[in-house]
C-alpha positions as CSV (number, residue, x, y, z in Angstrom):
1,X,-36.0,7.1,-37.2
2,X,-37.4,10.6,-35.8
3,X,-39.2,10.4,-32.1
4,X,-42.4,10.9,-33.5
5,X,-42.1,7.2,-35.1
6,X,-40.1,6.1,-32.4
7,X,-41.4,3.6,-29.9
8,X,-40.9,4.7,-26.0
9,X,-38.5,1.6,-25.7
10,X,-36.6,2.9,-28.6
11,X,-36.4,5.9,-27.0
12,X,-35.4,4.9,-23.6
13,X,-32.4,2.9,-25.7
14,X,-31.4,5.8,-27.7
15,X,-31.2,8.1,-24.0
16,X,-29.1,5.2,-22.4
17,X,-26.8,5.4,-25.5
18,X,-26.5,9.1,-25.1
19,X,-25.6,8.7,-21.3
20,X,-23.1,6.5,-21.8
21,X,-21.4,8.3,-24.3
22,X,-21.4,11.3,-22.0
23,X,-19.6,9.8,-19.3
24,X,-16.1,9.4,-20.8
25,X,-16.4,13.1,-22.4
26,X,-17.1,14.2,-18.9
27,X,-13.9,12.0,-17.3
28,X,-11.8,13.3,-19.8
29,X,-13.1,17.3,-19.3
30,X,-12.6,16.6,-15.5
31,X,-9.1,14.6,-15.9
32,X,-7.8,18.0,-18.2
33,X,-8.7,20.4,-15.4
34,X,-6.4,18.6,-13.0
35,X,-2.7,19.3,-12.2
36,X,-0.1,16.5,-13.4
37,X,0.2,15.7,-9.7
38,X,-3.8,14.9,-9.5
39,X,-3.7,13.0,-12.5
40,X,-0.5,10.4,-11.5
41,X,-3.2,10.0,-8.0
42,X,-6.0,9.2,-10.2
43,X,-4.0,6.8,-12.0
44,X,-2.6,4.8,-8.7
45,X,-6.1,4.7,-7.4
46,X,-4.8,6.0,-4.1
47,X,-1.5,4.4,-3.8
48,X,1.4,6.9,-2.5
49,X,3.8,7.5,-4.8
50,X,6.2,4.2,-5.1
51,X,10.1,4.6,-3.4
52,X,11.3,1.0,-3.8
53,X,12.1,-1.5,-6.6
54,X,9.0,-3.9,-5.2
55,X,6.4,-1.0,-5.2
56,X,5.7,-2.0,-8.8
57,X,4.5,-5.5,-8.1
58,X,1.9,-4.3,-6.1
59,X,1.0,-1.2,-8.0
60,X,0.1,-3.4,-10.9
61,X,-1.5,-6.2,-8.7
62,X,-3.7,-3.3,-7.3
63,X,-4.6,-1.8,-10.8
64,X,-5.4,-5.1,-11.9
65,X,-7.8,-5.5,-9.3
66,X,-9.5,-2.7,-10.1
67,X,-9.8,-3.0,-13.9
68,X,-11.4,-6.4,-13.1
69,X,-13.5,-5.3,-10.5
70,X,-14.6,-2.2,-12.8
71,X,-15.6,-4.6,-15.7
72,X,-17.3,-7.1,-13.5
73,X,-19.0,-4.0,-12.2
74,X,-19.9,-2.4,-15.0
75,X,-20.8,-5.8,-16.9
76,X,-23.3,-6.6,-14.0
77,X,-24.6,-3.0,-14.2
78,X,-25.1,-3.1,-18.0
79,X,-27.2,-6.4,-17.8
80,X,-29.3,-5.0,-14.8
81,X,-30.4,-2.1,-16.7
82,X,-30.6,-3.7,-20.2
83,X,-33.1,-6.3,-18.7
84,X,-35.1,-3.6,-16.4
85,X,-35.3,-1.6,-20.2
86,X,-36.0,-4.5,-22.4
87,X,-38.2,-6.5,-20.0
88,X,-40.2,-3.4,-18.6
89,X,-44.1,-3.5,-19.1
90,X,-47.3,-1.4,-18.1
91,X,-49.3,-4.2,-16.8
92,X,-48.7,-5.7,-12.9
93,X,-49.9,-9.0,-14.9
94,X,-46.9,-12.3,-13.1
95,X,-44.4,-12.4,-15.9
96,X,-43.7,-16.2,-16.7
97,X,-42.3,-18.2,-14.2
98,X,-39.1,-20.5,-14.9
99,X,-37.8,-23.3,-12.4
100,X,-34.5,-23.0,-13.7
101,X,-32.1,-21.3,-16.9
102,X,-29.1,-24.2,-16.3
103,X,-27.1,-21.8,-19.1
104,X,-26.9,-19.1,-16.7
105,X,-26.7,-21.2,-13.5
106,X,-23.7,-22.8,-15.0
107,X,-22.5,-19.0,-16.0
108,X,-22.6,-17.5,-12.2
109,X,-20.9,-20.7,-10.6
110,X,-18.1,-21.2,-13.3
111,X,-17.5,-17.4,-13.8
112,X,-16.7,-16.5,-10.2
113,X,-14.3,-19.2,-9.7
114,X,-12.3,-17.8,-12.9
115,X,-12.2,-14.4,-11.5
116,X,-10.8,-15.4,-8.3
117,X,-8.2,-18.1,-9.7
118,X,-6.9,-15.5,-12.0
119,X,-6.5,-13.0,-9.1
120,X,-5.3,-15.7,-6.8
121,X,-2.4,-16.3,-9.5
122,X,-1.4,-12.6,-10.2
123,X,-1.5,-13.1,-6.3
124,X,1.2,-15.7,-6.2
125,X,3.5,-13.9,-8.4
126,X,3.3,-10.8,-6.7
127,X,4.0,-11.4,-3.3
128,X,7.0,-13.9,-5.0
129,X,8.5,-11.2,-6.5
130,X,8.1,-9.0,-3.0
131,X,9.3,-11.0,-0.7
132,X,12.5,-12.3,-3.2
133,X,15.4,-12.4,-0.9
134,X,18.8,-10.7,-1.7
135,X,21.6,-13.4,-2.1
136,X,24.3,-10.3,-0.9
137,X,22.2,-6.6,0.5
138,X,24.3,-3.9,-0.1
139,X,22.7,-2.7,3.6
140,X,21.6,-4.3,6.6
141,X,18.9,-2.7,9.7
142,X,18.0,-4.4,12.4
143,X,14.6,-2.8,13.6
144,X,13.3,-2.8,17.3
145,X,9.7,-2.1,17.6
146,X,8.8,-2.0,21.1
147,X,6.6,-0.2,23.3
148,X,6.4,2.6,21.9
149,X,9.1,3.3,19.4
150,X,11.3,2.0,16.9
151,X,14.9,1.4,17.2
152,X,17.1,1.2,14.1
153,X,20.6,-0.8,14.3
154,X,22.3,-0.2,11.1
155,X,24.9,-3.4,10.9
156,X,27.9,-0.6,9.0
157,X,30.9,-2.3,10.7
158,X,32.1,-3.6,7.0
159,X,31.7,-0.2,5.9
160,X,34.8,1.3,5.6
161,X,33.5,4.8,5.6
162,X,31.6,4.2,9.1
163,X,33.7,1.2,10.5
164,X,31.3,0.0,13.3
165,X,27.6,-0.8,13.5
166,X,25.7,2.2,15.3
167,X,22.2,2.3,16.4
168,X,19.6,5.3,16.7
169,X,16.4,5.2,18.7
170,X,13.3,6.8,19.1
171,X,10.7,7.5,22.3
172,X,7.1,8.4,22.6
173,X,7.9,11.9,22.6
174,X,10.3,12.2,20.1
175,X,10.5,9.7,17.2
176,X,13.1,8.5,15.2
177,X,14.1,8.8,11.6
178,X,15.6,6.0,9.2
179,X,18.4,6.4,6.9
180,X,18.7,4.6,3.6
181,X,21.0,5.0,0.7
182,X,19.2,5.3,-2.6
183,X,19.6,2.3,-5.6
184,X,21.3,0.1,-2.6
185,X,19.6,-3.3,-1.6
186,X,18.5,-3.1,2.2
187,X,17.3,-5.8,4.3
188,X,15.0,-5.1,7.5
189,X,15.8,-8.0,10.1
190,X,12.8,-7.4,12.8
191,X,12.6,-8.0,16.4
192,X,10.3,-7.2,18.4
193,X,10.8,-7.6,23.0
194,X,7.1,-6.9,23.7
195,X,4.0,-7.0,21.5
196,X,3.7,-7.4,17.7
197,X,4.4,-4.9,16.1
198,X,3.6,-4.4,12.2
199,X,6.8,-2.1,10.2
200,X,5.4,-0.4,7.5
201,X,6.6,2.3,5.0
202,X,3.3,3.3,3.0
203,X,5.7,4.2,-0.4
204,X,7.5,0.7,-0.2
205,X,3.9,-0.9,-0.8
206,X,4.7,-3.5,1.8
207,X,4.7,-4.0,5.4
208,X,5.6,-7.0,8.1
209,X,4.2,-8.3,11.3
210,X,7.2,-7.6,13.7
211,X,5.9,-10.6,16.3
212,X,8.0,-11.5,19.6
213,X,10.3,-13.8,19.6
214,X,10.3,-14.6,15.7
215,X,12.6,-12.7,13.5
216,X,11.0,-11.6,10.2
217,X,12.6,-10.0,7.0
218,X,12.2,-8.7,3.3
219,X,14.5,-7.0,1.2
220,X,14.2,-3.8,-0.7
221,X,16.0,-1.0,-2.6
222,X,14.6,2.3,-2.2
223,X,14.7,4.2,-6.1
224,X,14.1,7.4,-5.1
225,X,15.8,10.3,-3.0
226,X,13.3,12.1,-0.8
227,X,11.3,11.7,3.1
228,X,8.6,9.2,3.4
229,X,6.6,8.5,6.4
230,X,6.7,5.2,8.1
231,X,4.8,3.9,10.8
232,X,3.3,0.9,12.6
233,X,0.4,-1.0,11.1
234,X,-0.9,-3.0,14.1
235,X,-2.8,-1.5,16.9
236,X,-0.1,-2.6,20.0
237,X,-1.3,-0.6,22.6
238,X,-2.2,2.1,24.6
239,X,0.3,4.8,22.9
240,X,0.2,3.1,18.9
241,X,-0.1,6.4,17.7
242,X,3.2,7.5,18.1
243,X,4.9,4.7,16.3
244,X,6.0,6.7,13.2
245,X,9.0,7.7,11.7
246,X,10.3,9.4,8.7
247,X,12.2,7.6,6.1
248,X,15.0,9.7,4.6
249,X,16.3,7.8,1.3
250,X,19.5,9.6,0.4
251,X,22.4,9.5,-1.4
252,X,25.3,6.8,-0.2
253,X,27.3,10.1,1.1
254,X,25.0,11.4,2.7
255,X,24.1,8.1,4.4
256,X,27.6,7.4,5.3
257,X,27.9,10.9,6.7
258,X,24.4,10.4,8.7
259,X,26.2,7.2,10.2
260,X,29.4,8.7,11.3
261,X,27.3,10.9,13.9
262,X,25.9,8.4,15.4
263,X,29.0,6.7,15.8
264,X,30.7,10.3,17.0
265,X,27.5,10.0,19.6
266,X,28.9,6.5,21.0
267,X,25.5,5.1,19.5
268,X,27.5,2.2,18.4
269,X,27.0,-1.9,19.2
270,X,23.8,-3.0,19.1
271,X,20.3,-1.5,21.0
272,X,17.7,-4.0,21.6
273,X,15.3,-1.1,22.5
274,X,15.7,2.7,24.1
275,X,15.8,2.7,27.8
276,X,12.9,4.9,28.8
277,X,10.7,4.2,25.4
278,X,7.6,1.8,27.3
279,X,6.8,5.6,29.2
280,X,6.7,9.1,28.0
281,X,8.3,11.9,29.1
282,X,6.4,14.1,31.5
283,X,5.0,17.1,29.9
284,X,4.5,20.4,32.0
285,X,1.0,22.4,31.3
286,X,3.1,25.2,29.8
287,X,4.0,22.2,27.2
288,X,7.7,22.6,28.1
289,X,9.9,19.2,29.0
């Protein structure tokens, strides 16, 4: 059919069609002029790059979500503009009036509720397979959050390479760093003597409430050797901000050896919280301590 025998509906079709097939062509020329590192981004939808054996669970609950948000989307989209095409007219005559369609009332209540109980049970499965407990962790940390810092007790008296549990802990001003040894379980016991707190290392895609006087866990087991940032998730006060810390997932040498300085520092026993961490250390106009 040539436009001159073409209707204007046919024509407004035969554009739509055209724009639609457009769209991928352009994704794909915009996808190939991006480096790898882009393109792994755009594939996570925003999600860091994952560091622990649970990240997966989440990553593919997330994508999940997406892909049935996107068809949803794009399903309620498609109808919206094939009925504005198909239905459109020239007159401002009342189209006909109908009391009810009980096809496509039944349609909209049943189909939400299948969405969401779908969701809800990748839901379950997920956060099952996150917060799966470690009969025997290869590595135990007790972490303080308090006012405003984080204290990390690493329980390394059974290791024979370190041969007592040692502590490290950070203040306002200068912020600790956690040590973990790649490919071995950990489990994060945490305290908190103040406010709640919330422990969260954006790569581990998962974080926990660290509330006062209730001691909360998960397990994990960092895959990958590199420095992550940490930080805390829950606004807890006037000086939240400087709740972060770097993650420094290693190898089991280097962990060990990391360990023995604290211990050569008498940082050994068990710190419920720096001394000095609820205020921050004065700082001189010239910016010097």
């Amino acid at each position: 059919m040539n436009d001159t025998a073409a209707t204007p509906r046919d024509r407004r079709l035969s554009t739509l069609r055209r724009g639609l097939l457009t769209l991928p062509i352009l994704a794909l020329l915009t996808l190939a002029s991006c480096s790898q590192q882009t393109v792994d981004q755009f594939k996570r939808i925003g999600l860091p790059e994952p560091a622990s054996d649970r990240a997966p669970y989440i990553h593919n609950l997330w994508i999940g979500t997406w892909i049935a948000g996107g068809v949803v989307g794009v399903g309620m989209w498609a109808l919206i503009i094939w009925a504005s095409l198909r239905y459109k007219t020239r007159h401002n005559d009342m189209p006909k009036q109908n009391r009810y369609n009980l096809p496509m009332e039944i349609f909209y209540t049943i189909a939400p509720f299948v969405v969401i109980g779908v969701l809800f049970y990748y839901t379950i499965l997920a956060q099952n397979n996150v917060q799966a407990k470690v009969k025997d962790p290869d590595v135990i940390v007790d972490v303080v959050g308090q006012k405003w810092a984080w204290t990390f007790n690493y329980k390394s008296a059974d290791n024979p390479a370190v041969g007592a549990d040692v502590w490290e802990a950070g203040t306002i001003n200068q912020p600790t760093d956690l040590y973990l040894p790649v490919n071995k379980s950990v489990r994060f016991n945490l305290f908190s003597p103040d406010v709640i707190h919330s422990f969260w290392i954006p790569s581990f895609y998962q974080k926990l409430d660290v509330v006062p006087g209730r001691r909360n866990g998960f397990d994990a087991t960092p895959t990958k050797e590199g420095v992550f940032a940490g930080k805390c998730a829950e606004l807890c006060g006037t000086y939240h901000s400087t709740m972060i810390f770097n993650v420094h997932i290693v190898s089991q040498q280097q962990y060990d050896a990391y360990l023995k300085t604290l211990k050569d520092k008498g940082q050994t026993g068990e710190a419920k919280g720096a001394s000095g961490a609820n205020a921050p250390v004065p700082v001189s106009k010239e910016g010097s301590r």
